[in-house]
C-alpha positions as a Markdown table, in Angstrom:
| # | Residue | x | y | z |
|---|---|---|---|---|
| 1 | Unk | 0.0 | 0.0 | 0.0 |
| 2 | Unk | 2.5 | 2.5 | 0.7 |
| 3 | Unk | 4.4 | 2.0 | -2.3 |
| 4 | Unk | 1.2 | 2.2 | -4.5 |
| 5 | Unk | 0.8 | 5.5 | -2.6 |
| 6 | Unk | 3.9 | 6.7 | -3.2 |
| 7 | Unk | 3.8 | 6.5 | -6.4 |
| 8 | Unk | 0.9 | 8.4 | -7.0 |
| 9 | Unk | 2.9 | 11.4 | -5.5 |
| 10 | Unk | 5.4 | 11.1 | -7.5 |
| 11 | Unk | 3.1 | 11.2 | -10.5 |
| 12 | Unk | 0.9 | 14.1 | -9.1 |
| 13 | Unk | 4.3 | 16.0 | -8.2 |
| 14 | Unk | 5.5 | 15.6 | -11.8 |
| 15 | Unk | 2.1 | 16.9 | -13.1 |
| 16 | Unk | 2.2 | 20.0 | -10.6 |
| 17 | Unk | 6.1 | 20.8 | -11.6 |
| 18 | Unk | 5.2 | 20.4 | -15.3 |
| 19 | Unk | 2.5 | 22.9 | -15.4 |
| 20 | Unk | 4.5 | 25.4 | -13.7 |
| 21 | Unk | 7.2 | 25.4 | -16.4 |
| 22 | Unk | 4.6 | 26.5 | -18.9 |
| 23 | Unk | 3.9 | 29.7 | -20.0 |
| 24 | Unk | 5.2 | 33.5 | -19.3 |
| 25 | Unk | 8.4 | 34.8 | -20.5 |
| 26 | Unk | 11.6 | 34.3 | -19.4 |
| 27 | Unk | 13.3 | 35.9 | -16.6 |
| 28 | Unk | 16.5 | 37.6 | -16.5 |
| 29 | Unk | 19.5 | 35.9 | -15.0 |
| 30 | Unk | 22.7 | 34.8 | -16.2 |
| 31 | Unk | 22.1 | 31.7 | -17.5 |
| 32 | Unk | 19.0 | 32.9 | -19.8 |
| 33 | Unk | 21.4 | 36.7 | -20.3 |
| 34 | Unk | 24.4 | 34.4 | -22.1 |
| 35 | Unk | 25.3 | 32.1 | -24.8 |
| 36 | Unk | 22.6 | 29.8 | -26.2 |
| 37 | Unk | 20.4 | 30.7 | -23.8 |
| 38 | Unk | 20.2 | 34.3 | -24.9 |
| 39 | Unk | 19.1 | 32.7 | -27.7 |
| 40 | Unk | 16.4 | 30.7 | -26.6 |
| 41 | Unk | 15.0 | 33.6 | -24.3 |
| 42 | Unk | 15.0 | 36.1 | -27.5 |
| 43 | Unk | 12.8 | 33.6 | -29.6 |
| 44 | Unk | 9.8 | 33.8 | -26.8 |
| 45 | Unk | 9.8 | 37.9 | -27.2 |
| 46 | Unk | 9.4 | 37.5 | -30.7 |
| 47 | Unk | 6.4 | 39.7 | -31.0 |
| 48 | Unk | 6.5 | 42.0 | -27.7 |
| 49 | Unk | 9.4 | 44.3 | -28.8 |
| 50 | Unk | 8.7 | 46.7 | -25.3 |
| 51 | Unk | 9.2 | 43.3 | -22.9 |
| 52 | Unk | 12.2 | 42.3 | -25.3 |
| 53 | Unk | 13.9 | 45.7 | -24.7 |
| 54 | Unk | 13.2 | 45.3 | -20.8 |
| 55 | Unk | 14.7 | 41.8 | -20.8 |
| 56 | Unk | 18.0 | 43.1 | -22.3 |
| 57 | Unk | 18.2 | 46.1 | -20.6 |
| 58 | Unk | 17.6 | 43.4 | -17.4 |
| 59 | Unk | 20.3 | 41.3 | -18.8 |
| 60 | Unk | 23.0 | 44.6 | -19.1 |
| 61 | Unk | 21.9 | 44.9 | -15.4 |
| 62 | Unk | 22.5 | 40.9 | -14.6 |
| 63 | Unk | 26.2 | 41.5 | -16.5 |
| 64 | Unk | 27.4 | 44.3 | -15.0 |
């Protein structure tokens, strides 16, 4: 019983940690304000050019 239990936390924890990764922009820190991830994080402001420029401006912040 208590592993049958325990495994159905697992599984709900997974589904509540999964749907928190979804959806909103990313935020500014240095590993979204380098490299690849740079990148990645530009691709999701494709069409909000005012939260784009606040992101780098956030990132010249994060770098400094």
């Amino acid at each position: 019983m208590k592993v049958k239990s325990s495994i159905v936390g697992i599984i709900a924890l997974s589904a509540v940690l999964t749907g928190c990764g979804g959806g909103g922009l990313p935020e500014a820190n240095s590993v979204n304000c380098s490299g690849r991830g740079m990148e990645i994080a530009l691709v999701e402001f494709k069409n909000n050019e005012p939260a784009r420029q606040a992101f780098l401006d956030k990132c010249n912040e994060v770098n400094k």
